[in-house]
Structure formats: structure tokens, C-alpha cells
MDAnalysis code that builds the backbone (N, CA, C; Angstrom):
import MDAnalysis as mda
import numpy as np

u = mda.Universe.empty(270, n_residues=90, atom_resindex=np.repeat(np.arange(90), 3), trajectory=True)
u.add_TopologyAttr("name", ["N", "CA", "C"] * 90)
u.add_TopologyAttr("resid", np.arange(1, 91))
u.add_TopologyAttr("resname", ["UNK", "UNK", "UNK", "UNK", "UNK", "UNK", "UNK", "UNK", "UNK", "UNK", "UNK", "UNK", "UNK", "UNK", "UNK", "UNK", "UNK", "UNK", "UNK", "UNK", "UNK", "UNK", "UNK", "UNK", "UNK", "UNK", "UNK", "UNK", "UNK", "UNK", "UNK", "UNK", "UNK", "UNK", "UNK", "UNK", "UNK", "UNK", "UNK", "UNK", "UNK", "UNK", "UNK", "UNK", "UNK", "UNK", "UNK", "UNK", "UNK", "UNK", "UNK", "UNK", "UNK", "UNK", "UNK", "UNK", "UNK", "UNK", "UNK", "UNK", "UNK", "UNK", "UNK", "UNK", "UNK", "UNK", "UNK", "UNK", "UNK", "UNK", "UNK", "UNK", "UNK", "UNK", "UNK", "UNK", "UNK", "UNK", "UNK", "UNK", "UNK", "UNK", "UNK", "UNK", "UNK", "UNK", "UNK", "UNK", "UNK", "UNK"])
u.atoms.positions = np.array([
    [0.819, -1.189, 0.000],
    [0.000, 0.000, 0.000],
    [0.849, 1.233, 0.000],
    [0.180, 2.343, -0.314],
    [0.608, 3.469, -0.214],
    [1.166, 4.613, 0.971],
    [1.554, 5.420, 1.075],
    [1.522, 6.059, 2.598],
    [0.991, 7.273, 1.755],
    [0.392, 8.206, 3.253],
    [-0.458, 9.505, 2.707],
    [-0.143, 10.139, 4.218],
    [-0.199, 11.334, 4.067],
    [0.109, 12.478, 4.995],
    [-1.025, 13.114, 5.017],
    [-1.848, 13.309, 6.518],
    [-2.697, 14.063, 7.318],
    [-2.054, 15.357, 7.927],
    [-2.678, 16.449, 6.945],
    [-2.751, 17.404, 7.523],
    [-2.997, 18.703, 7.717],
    [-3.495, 19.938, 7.813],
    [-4.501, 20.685, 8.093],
    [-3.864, 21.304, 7.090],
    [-5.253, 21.293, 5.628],
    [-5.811, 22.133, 4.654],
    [-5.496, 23.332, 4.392],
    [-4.627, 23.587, 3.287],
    [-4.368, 25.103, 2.964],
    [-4.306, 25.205, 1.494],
    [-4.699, 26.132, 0.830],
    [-4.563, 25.774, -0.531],
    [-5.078, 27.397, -1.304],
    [-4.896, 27.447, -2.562],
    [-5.644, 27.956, -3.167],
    [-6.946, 27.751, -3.486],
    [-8.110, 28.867, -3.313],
    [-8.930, 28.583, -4.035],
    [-9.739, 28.089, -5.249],
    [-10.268, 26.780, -5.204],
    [-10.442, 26.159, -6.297],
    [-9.244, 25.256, -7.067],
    [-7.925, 25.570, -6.401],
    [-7.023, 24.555, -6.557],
    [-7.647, 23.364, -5.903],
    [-8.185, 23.389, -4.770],
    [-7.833, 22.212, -3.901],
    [-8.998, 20.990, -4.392],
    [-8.233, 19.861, -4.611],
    [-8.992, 18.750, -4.805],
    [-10.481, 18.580, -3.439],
    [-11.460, 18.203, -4.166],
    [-12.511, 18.008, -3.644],
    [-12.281, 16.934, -2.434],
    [-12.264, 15.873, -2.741],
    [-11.430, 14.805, -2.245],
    [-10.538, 14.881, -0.967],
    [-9.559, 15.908, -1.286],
    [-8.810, 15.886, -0.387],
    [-9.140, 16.805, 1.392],
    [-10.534, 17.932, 0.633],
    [-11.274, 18.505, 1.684],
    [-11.765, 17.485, 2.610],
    [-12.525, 16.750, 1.536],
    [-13.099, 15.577, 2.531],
    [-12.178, 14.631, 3.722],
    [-11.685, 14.099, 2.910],
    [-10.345, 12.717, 3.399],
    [-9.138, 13.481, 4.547],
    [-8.820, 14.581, 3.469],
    [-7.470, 15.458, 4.320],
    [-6.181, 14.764, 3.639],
    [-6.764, 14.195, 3.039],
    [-5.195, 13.124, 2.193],
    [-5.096, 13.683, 0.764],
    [-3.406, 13.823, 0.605],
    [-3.256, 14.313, -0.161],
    [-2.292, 12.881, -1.389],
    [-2.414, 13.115, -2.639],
    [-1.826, 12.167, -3.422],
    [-1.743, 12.677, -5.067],
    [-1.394, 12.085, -5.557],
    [-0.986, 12.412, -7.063],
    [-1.916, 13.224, -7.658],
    [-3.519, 12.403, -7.282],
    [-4.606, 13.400, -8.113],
    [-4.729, 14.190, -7.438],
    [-3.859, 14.799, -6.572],
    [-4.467, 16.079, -6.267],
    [-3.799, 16.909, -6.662],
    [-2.549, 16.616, -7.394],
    [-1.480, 17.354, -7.898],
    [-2.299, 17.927, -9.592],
    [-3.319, 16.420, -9.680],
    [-3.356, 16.387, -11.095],
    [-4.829, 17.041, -11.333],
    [-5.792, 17.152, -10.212],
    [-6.323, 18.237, -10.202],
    [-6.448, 19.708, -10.566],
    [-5.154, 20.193, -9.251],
    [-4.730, 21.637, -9.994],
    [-4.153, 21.729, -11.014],
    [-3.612, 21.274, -11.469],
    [-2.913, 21.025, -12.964],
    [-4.607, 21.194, -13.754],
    [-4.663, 20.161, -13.610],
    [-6.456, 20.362, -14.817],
    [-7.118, 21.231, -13.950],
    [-7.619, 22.217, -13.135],
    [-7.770, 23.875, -13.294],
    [-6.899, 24.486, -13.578],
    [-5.737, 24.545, -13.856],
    [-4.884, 25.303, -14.575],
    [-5.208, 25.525, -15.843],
    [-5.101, 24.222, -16.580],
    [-5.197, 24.493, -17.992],
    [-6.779, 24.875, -18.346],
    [-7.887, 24.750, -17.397],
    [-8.799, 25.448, -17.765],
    [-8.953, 26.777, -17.662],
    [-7.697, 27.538, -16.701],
    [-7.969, 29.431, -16.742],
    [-7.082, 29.382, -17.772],
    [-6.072, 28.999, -18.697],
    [-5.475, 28.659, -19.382],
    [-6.580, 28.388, -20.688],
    [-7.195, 27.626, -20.769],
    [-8.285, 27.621, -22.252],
    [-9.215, 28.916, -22.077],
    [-9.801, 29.069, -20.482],
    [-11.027, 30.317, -20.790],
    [-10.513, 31.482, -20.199],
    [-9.400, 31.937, -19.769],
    [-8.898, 32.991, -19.429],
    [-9.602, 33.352, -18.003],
    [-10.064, 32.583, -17.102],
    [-10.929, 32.985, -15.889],
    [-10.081, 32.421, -14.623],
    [-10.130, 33.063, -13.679],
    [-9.839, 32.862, -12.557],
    [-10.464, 31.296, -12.416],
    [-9.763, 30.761, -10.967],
    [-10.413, 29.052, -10.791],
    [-11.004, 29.328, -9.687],
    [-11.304, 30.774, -9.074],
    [-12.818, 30.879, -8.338],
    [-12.795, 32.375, -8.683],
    [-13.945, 32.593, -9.524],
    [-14.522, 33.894, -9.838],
    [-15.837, 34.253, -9.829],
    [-16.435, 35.341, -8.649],
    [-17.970, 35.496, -9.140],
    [-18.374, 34.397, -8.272],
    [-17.837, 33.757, -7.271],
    [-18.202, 33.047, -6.127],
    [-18.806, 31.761, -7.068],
    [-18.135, 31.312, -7.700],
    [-18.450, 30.242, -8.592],
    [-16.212, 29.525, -8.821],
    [-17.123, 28.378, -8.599],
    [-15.558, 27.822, -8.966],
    [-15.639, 27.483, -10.607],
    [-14.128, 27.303, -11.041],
    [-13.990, 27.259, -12.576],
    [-14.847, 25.948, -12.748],
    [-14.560, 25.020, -12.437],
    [-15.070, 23.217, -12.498],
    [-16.587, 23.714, -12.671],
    [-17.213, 24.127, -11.826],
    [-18.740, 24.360, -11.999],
    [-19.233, 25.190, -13.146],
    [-17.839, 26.513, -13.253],
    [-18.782, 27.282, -14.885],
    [-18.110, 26.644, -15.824],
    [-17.493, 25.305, -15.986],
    [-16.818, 25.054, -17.367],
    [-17.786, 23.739, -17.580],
    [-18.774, 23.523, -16.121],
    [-19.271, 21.722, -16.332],
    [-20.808, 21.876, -17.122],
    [-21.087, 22.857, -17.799],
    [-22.174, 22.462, -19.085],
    [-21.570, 22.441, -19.944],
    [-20.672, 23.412, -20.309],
    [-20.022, 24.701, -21.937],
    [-19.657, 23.726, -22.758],
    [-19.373, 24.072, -23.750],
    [-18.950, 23.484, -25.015],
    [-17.544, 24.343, -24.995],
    [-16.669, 23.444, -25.818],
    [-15.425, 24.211, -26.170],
    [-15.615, 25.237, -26.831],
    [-16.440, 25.215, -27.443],
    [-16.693, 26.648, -28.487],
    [-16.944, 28.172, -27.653],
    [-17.600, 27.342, -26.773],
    [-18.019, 28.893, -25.507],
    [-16.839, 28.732, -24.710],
    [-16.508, 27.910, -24.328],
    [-14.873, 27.961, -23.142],
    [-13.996, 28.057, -23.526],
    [-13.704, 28.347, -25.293],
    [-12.340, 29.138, -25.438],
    [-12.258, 30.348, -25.182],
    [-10.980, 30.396, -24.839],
    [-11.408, 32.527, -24.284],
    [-10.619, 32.882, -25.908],
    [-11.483, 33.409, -27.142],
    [-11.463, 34.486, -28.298],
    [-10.437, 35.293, -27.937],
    [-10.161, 35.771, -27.230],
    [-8.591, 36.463, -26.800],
    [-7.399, 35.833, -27.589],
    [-7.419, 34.392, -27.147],
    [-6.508, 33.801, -27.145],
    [-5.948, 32.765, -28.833],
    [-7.078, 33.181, -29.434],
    [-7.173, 32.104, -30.923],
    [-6.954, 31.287, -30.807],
    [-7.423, 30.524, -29.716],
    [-7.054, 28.626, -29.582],
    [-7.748, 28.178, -31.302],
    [-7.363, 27.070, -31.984],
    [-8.017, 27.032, -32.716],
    [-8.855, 25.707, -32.117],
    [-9.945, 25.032, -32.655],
    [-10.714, 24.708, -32.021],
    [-10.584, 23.476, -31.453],
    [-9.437, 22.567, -32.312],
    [-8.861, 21.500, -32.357],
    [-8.282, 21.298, -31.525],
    [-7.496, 22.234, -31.286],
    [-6.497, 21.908, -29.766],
    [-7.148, 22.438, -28.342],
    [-8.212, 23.540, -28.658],
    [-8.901, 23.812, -27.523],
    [-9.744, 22.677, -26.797],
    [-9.832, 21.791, -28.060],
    [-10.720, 20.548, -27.464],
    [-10.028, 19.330, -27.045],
    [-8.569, 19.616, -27.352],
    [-7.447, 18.296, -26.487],
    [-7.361, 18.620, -25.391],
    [-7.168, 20.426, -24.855],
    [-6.832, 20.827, -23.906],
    [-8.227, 20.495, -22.974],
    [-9.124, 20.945, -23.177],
    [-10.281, 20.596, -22.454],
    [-10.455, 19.065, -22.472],
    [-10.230, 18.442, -22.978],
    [-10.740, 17.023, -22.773],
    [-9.422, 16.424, -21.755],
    [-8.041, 17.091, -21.991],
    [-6.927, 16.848, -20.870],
    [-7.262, 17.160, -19.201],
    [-8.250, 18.324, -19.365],
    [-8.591, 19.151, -18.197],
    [-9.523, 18.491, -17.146],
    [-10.410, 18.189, -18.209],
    [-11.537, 17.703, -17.894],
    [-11.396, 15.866, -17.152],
    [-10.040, 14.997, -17.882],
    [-9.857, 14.198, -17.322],
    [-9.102, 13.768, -15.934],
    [-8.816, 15.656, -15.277],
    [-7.498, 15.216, -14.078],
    [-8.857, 15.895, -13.188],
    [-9.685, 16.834, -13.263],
    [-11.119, 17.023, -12.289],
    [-11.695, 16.152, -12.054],
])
């Protein structure tokens, strides 16, 4: 088995794995969590808690077409690797 370290919660907002609020244990997916909100303020240009809404919640209807941030000219192809990368470490 694995070993895991208990111990009192600090984090960025909307970084922090869901999971790990609960449990208090921290491990790879939680690394791989913030990583996938990263690359989602990274595809839509938004903070990963803005407007008292976390990113995970305004990116969990959208289509890539609405969650590219137009700023940025993702073209649509790779906006949709990046989101489907994102979407698999949340």
C-alpha cells in the first residue's frame, strides 16, 4: 500500500482537490487536479474561483466553443485536447 500524509488544509482557491477537503489526504490526483484547473484558466482565461463560482462548476455544461477565451485564438482543435486533458485530471 501506499503512505499519505494528514494534515490541516491550505490551498488555493479552487485549486484544492474536492477529495482531499473531505479525506485530508493528499496524493498524485491532487497534484493532477490543480494542474487540470490550470489548464482550464489557461483555455477560458478565468480565474479558478470567480464570481463566487468555482472554474469546475462554470466550465461543467459549456462546449469548447463557448470555453475558449477568443482572446486567445485557440483554434478549435487543440482547444478541445486541452479541455478534454482538463476535464480528465477534475
Amino acid at each position: 500500500g501506499g503512505t499519505h500524509v494528514t494534515t490541516l488544509l491550505a490551498g488555493t482557491g479552487g485549486f484544492l482537490d474536492p477529495n482531499c477537503s473531505i479525506t485530508g489526504h493528499f496524493d498524485a490526483s491532487s497534484d493532477g487536479y490543480a494542474f487540470g484547473v490550470m489548464l482550464l484558466m489557461l483555455l477560458t482565461g478565468r480565474r479558478a474561483f470567480e464570481g463566487g463560482e468555482t472554474l469546475i462548476d462554470f466550465c461543467s455544461d459549456l462546449g469548447v466553443d463557448v470555453l475558449a477565451d477568443a482572446r486567445c485564438g485557440w483554434p478549435l482543435s487543440v482547444a478541445a485536447e486541452v479541455l478534454a486533458v482538463a476535464q480528465g485530471l477534475v
